[in-house]
mmCIF entry with sequence, helices, sheets and N, C-alpha, C, O atoms, coordinates in Angstrom:
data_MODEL
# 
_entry.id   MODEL 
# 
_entity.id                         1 
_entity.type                       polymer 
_entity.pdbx_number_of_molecules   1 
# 
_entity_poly.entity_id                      1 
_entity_poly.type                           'polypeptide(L)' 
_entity_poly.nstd_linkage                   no 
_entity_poly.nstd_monomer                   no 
_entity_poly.pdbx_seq_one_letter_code       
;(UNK)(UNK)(UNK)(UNK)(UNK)(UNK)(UNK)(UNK)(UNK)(UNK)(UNK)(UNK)(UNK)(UNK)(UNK)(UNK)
(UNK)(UNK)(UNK)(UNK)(UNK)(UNK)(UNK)(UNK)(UNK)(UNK)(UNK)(UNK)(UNK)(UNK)(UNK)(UNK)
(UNK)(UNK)(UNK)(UNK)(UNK)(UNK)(UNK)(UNK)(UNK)(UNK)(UNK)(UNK)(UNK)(UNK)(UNK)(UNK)
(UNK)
;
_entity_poly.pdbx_seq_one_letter_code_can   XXXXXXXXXXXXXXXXXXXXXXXXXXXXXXXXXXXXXXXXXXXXXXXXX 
_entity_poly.pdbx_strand_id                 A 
# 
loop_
_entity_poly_seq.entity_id 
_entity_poly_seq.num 
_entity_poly_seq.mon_id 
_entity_poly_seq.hetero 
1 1  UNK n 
1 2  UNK n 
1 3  UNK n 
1 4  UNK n 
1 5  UNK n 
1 6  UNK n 
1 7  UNK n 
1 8  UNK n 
1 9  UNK n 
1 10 UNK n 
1 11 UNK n 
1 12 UNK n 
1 13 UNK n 
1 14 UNK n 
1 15 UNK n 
1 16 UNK n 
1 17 UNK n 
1 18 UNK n 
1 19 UNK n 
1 20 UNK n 
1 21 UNK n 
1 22 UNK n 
1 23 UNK n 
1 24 UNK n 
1 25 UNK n 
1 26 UNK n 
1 27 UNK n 
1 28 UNK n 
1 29 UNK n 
1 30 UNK n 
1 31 UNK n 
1 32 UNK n 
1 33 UNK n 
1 34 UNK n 
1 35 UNK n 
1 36 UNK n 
1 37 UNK n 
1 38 UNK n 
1 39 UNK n 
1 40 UNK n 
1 41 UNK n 
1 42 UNK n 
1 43 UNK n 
1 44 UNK n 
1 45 UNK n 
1 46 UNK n 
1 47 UNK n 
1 48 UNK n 
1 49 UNK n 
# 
_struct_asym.id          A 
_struct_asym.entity_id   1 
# 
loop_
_struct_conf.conf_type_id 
_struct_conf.id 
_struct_conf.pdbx_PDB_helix_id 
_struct_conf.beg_label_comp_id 
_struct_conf.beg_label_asym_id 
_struct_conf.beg_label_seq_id 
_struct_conf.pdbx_beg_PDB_ins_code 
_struct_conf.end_label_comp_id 
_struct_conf.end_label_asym_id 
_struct_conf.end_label_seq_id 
_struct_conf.pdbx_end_PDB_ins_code 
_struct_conf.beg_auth_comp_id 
_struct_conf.beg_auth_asym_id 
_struct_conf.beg_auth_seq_id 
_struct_conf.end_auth_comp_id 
_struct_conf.end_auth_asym_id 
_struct_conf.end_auth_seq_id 
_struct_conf.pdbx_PDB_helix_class 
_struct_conf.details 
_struct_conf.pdbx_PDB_helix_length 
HELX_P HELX_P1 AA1 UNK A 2  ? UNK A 24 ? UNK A 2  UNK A 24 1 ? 23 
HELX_P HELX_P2 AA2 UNK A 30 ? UNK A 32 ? UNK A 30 UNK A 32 5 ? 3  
HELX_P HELX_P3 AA3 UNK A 37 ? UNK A 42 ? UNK A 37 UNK A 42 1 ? 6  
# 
_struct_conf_type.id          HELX_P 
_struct_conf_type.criteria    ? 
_struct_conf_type.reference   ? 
# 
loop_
_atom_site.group_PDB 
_atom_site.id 
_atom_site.type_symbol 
_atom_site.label_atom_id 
_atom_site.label_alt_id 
_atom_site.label_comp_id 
_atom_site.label_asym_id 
_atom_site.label_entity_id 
_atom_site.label_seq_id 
_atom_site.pdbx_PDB_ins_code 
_atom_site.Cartn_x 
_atom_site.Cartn_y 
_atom_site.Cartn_z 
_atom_site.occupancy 
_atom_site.B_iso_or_equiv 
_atom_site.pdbx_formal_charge 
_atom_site.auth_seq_id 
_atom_site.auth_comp_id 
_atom_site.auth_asym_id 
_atom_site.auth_atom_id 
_atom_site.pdbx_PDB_model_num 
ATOM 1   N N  . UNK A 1 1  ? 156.606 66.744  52.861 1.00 0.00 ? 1  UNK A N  1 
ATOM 2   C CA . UNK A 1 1  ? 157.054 67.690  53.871 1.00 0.00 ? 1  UNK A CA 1 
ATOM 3   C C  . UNK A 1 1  ? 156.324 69.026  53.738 1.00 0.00 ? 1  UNK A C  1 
ATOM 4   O O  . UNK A 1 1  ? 155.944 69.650  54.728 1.00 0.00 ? 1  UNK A O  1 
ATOM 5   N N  . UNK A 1 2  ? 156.112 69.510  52.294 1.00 0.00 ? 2  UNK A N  1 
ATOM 6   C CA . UNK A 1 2  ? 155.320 70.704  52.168 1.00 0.00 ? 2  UNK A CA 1 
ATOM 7   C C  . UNK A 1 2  ? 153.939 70.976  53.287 1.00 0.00 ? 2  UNK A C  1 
ATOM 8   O O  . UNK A 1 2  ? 153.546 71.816  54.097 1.00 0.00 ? 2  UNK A O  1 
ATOM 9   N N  . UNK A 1 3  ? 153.548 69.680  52.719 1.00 0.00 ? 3  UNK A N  1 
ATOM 10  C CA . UNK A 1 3  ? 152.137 69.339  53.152 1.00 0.00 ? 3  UNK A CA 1 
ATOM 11  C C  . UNK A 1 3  ? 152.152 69.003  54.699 1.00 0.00 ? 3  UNK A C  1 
ATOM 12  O O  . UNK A 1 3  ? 151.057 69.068  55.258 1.00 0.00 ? 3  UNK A O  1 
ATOM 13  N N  . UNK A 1 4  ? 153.137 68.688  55.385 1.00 0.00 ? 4  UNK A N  1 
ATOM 14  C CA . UNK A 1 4  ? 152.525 69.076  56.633 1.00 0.00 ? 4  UNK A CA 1 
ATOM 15  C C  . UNK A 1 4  ? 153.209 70.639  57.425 1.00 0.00 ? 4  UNK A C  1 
ATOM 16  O O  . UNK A 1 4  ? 153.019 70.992  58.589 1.00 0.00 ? 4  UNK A O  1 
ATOM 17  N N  . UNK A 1 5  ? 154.015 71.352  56.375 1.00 0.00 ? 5  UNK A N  1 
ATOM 18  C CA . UNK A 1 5  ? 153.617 72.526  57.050 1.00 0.00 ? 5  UNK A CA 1 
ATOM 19  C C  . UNK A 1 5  ? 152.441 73.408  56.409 1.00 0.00 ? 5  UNK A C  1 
ATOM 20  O O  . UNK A 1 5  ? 151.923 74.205  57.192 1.00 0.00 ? 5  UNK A O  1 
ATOM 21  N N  . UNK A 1 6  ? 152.186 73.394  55.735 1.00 0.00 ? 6  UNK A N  1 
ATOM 22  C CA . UNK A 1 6  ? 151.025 73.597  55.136 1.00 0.00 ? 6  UNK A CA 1 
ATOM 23  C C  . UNK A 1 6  ? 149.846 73.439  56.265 1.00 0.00 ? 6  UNK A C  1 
ATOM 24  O O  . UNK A 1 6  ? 149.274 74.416  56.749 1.00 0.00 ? 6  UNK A O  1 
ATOM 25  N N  . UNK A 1 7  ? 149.541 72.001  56.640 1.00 0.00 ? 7  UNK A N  1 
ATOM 26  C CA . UNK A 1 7  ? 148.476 71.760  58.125 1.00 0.00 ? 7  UNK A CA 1 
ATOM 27  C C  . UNK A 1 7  ? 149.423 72.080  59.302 1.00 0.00 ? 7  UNK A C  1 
ATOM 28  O O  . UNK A 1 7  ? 149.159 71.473  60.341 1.00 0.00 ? 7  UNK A O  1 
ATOM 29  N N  . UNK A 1 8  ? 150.207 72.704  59.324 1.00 0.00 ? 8  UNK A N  1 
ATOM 30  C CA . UNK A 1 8  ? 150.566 73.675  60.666 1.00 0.00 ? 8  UNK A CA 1 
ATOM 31  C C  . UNK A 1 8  ? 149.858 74.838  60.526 1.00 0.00 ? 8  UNK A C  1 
ATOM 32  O O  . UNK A 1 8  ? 148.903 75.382  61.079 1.00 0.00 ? 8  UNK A O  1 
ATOM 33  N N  . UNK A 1 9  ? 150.667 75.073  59.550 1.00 0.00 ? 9  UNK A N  1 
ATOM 34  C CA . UNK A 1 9  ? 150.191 76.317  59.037 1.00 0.00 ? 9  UNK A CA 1 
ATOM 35  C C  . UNK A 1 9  ? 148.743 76.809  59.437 1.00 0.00 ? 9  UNK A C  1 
ATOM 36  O O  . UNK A 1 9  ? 148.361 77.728  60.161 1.00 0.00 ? 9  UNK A O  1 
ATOM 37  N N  . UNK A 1 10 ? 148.094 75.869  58.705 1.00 0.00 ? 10 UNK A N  1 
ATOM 38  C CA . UNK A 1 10 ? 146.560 76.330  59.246 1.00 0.00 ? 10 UNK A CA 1 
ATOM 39  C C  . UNK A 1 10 ? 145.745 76.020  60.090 1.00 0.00 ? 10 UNK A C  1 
ATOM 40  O O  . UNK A 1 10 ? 144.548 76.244  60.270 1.00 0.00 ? 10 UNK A O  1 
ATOM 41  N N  . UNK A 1 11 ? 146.756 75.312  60.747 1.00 0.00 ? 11 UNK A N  1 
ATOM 42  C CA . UNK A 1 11 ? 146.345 74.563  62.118 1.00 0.00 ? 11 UNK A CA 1 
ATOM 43  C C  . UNK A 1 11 ? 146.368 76.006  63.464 1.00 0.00 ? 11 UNK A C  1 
ATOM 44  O O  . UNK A 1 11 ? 145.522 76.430  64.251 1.00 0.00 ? 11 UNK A O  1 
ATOM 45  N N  . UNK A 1 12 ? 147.698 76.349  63.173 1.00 0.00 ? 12 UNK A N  1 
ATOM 46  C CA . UNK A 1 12 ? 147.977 77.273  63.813 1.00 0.00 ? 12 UNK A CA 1 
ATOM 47  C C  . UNK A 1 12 ? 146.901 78.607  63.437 1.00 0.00 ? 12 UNK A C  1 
ATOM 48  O O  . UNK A 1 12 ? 146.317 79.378  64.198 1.00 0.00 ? 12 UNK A O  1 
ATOM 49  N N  . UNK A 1 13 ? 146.913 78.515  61.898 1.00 0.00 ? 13 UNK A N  1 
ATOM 50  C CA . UNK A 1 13 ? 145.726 79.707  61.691 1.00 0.00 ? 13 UNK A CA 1 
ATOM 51  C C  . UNK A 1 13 ? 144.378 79.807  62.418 1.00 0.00 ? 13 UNK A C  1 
ATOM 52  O O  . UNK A 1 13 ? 143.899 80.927  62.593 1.00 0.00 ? 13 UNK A O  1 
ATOM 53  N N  . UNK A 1 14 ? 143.874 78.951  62.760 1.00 0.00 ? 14 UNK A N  1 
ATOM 54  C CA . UNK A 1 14 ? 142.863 78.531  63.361 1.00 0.00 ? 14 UNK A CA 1 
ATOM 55  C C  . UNK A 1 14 ? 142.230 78.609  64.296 1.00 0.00 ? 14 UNK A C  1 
ATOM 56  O O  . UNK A 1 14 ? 141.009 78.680  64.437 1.00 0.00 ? 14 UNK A O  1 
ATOM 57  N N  . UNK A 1 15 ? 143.562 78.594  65.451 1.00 0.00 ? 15 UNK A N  1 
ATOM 58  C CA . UNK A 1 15 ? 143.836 78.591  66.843 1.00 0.00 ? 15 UNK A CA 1 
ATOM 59  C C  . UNK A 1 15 ? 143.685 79.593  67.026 1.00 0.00 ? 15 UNK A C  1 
ATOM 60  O O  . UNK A 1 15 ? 142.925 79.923  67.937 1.00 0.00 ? 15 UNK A O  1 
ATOM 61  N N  . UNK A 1 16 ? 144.406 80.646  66.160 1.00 0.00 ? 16 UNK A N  1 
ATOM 62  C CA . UNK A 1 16 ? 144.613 82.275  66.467 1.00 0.00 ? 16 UNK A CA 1 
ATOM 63  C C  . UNK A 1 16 ? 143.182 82.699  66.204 1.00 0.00 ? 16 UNK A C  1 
ATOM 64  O O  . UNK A 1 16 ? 142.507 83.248  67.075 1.00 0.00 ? 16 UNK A O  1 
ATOM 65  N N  . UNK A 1 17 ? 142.725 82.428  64.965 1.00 0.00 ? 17 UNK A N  1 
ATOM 66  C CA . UNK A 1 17 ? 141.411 82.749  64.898 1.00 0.00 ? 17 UNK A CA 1 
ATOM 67  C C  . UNK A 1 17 ? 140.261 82.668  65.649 1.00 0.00 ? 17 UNK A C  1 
ATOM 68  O O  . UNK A 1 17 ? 139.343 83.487  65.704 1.00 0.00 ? 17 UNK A O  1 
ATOM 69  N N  . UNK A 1 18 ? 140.389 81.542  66.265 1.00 0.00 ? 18 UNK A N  1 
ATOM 70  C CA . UNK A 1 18 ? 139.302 80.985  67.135 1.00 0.00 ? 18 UNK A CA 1 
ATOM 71  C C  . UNK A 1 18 ? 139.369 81.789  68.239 1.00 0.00 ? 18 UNK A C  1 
ATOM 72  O O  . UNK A 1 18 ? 138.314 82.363  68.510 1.00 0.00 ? 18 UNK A O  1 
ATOM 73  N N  . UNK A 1 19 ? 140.541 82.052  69.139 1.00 0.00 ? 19 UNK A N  1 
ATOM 74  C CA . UNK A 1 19 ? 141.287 83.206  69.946 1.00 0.00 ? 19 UNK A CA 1 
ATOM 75  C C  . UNK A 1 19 ? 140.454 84.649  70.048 1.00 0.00 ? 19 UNK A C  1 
ATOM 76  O O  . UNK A 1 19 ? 139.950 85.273  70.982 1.00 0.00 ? 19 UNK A O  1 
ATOM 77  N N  . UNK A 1 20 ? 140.592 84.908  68.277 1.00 0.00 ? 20 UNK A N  1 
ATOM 78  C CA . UNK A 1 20 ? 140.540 86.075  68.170 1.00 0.00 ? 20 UNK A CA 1 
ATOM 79  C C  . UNK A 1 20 ? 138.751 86.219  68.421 1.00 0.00 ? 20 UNK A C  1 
ATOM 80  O O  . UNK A 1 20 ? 138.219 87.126  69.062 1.00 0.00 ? 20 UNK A O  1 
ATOM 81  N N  . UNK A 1 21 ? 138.043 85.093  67.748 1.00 0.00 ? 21 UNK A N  1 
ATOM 82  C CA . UNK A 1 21 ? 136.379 85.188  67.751 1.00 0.00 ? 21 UNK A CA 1 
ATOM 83  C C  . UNK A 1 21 ? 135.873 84.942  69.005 1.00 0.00 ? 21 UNK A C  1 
ATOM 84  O O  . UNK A 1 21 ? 134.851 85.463  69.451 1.00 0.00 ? 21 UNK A O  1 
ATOM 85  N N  . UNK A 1 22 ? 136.668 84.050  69.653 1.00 0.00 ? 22 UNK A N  1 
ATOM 86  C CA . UNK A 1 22 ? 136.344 84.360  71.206 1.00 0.00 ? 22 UNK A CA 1 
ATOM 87  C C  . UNK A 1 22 ? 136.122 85.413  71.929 1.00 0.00 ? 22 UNK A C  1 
ATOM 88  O O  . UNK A 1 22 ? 135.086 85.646  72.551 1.00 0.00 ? 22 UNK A O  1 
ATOM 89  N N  . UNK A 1 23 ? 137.400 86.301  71.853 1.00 0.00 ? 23 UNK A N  1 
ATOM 90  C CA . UNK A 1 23 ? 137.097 87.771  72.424 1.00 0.00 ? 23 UNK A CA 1 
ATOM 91  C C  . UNK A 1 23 ? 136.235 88.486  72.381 1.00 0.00 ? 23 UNK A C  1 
ATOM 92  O O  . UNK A 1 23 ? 135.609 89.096  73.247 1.00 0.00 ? 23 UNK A O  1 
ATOM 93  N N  . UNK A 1 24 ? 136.134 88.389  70.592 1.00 0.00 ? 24 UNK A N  1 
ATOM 94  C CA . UNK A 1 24 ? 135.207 89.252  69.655 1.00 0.00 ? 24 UNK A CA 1 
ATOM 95  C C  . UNK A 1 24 ? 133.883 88.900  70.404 1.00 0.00 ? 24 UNK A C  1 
ATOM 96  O O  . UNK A 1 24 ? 133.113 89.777  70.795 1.00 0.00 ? 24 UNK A O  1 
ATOM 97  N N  . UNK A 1 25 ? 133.702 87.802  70.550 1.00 0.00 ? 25 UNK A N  1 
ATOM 98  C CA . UNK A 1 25 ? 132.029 87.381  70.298 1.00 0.00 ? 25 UNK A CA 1 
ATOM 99  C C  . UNK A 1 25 ? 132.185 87.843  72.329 1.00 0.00 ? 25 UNK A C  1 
ATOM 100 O O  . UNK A 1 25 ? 131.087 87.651  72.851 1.00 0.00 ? 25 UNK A O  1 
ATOM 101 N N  . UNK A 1 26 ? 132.851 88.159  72.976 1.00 0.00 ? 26 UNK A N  1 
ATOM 102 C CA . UNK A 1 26 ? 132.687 88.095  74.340 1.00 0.00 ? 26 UNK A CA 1 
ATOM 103 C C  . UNK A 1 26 ? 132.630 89.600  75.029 1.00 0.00 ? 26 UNK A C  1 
ATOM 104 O O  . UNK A 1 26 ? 132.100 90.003  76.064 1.00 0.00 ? 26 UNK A O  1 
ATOM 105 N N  . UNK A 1 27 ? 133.363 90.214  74.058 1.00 0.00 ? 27 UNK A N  1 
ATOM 106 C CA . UNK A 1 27 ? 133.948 91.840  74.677 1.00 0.00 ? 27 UNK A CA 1 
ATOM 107 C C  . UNK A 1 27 ? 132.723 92.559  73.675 1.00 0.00 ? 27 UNK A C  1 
ATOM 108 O O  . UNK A 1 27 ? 131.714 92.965  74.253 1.00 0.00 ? 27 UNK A O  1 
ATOM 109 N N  . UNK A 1 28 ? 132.825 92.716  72.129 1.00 0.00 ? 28 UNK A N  1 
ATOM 110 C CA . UNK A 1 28 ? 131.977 93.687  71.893 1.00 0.00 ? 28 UNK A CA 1 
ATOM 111 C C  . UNK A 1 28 ? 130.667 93.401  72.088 1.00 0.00 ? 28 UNK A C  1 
ATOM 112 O O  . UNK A 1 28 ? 130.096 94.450  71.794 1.00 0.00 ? 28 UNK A O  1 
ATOM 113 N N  . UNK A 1 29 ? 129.626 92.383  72.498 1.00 0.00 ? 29 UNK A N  1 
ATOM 114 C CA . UNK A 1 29 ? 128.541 92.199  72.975 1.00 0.00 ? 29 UNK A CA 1 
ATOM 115 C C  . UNK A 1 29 ? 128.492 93.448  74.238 1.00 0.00 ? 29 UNK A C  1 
ATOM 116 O O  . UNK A 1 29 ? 128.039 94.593  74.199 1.00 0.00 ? 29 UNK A O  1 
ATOM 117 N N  . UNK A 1 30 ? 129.100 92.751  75.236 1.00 0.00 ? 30 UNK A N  1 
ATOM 118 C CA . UNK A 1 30 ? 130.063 93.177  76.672 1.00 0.00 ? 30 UNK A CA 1 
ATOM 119 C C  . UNK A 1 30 ? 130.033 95.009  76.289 1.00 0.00 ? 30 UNK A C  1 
ATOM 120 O O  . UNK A 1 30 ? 129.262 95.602  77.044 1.00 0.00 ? 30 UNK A O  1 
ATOM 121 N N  . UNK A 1 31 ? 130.586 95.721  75.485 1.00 0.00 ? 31 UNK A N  1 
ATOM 122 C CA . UNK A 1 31 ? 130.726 97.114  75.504 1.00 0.00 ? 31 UNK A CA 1 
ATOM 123 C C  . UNK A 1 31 ? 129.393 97.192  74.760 1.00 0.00 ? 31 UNK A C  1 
ATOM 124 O O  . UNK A 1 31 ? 129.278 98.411  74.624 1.00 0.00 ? 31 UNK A O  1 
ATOM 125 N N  . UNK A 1 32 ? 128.550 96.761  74.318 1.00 0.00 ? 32 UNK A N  1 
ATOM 126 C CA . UNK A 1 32 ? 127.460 97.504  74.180 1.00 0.00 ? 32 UNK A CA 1 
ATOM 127 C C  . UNK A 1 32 ? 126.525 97.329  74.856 1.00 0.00 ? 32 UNK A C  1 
ATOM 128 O O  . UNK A 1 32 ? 125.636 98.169  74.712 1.00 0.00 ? 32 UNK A O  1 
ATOM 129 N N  . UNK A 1 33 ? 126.206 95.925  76.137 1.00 0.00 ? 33 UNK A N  1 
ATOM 130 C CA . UNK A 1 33 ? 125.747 96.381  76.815 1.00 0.00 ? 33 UNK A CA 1 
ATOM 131 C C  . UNK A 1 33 ? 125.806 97.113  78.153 1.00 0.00 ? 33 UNK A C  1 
ATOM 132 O O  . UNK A 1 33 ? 124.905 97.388  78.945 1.00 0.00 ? 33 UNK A O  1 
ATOM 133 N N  . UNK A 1 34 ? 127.205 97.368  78.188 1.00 0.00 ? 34 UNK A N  1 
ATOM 134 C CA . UNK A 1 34 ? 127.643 98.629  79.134 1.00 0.00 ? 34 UNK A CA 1 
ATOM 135 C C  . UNK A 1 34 ? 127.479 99.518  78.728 1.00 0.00 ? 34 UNK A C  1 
ATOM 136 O O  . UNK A 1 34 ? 127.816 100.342 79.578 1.00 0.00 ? 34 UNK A O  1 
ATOM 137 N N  . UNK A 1 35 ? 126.910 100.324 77.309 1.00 0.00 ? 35 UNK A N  1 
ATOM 138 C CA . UNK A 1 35 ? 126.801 101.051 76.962 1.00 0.00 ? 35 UNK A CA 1 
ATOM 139 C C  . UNK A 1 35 ? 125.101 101.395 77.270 1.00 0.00 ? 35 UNK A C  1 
ATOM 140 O O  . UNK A 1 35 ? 124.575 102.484 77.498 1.00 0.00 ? 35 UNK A O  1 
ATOM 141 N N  . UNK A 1 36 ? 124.597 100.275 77.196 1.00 0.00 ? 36 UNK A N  1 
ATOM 142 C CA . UNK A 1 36 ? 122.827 100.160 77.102 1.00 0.00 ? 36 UNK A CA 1 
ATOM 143 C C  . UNK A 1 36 ? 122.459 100.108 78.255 1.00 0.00 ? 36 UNK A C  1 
ATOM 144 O O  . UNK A 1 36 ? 121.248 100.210 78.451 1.00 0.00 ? 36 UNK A O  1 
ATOM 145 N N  . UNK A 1 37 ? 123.167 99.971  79.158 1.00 0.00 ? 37 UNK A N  1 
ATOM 146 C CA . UNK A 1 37 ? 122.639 98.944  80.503 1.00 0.00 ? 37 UNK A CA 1 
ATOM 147 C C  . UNK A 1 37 ? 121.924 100.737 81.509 1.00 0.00 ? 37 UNK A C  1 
ATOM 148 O O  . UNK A 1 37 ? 120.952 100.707 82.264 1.00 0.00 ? 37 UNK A O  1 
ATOM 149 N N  . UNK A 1 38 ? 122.643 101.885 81.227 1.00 0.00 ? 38 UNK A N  1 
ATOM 150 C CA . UNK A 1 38 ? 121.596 103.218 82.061 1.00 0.00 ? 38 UNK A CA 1 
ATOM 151 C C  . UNK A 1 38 ? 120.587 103.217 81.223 1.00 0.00 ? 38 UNK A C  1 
ATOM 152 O O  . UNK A 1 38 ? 119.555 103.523 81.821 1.00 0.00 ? 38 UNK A O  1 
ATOM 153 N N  . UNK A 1 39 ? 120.360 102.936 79.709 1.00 0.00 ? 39 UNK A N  1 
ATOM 154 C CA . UNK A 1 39 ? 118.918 103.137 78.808 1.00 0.00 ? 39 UNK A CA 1 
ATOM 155 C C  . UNK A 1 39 ? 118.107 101.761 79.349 1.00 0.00 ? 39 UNK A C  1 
ATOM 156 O O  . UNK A 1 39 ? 116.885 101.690 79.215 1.00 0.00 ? 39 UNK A O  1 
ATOM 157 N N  . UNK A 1 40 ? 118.835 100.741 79.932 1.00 0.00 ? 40 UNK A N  1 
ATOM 158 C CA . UNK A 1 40 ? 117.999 99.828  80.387 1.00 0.00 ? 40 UNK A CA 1 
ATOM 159 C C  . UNK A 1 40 ? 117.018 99.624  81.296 1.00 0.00 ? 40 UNK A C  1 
ATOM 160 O O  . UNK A 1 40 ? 115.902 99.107  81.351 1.00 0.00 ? 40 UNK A O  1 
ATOM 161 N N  . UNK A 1 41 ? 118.229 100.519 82.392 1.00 0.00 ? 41 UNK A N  1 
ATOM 162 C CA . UNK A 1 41 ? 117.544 101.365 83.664 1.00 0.00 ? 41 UNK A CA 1 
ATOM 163 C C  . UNK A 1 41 ? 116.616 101.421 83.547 1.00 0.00 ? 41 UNK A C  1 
ATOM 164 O O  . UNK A 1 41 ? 115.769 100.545 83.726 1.00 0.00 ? 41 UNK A O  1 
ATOM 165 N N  . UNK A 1 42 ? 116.434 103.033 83.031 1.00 0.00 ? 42 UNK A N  1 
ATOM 166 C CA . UNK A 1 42 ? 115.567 103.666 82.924 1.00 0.00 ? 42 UNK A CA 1 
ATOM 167 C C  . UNK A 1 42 ? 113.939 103.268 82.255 1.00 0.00 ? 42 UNK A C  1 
ATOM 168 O O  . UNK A 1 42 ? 112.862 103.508 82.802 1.00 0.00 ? 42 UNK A O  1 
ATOM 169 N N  . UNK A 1 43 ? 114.142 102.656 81.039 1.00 0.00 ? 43 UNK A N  1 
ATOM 170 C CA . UNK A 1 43 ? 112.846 101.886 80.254 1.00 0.00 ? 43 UNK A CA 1 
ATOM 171 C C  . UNK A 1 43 ? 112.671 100.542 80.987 1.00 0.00 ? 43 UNK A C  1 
ATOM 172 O O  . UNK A 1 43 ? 111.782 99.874  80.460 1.00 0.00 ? 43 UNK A O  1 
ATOM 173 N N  . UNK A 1 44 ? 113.263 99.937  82.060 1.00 0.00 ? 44 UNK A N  1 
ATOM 174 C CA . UNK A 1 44 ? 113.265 99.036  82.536 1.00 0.00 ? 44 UNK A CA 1 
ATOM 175 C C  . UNK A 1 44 ? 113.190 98.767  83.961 1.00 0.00 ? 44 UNK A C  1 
ATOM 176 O O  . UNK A 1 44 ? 113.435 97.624  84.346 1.00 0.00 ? 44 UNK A O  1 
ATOM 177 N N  . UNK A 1 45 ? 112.876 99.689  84.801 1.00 0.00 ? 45 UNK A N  1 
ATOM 178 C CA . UNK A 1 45 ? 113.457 99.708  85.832 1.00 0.00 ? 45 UNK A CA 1 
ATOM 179 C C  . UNK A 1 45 ? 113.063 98.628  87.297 1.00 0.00 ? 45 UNK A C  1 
ATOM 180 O O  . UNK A 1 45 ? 111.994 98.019  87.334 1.00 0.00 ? 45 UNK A O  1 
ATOM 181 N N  . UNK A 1 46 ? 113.998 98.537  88.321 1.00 0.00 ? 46 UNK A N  1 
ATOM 182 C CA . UNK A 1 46 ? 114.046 97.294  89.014 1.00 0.00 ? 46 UNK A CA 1 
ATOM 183 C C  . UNK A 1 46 ? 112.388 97.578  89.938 1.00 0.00 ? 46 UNK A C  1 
ATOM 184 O O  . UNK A 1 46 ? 111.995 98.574  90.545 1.00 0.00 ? 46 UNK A O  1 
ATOM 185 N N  . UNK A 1 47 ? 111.889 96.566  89.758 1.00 0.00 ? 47 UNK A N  1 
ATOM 186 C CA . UNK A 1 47 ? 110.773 96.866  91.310 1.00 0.00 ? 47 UNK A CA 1 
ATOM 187 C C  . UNK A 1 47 ? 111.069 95.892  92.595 1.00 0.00 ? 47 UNK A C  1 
ATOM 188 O O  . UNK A 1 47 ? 111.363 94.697  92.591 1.00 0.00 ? 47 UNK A O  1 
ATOM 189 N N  . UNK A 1 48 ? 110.940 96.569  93.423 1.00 0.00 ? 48 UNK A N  1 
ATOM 190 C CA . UNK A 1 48 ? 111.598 96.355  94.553 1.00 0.00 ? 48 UNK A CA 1 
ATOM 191 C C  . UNK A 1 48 ? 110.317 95.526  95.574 1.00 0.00 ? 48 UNK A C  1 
ATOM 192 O O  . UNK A 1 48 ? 109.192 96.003  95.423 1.00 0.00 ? 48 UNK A O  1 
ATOM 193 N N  . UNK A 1 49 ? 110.422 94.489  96.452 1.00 0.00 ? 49 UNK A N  1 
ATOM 194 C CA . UNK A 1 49 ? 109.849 93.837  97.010 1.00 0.00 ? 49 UNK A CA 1 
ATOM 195 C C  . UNK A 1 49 ? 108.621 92.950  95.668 1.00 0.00 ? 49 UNK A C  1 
ATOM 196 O O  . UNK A 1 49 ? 107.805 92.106  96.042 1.00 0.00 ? 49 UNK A O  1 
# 
């Protein structure tokens, strides 16, 4: 009985984690290149036709 809350346990740990690296790996990419994206502009800029 230990032992399968034990693999809840980290079953559930997992889930949350995975959750949490999702965001991570989705949002702070995401705020830095909203942060970069006018320096992108500028050293980068669109040409038109």
């Amino acid at each position: 009985m230990a032992l399968l809350l034990d693999m809840c346990s980290v079953l559930i740990s997992l889930v949350f984690l995975s959750i949490v690296g999702l965001v991570a790996g989705v949002a702070i990419p995401g705020l830095f290149l909203a942060a970069a994206a006018p320096w992108l502009d500028w050293l980068l800029p669109v040409k038109d036709g």
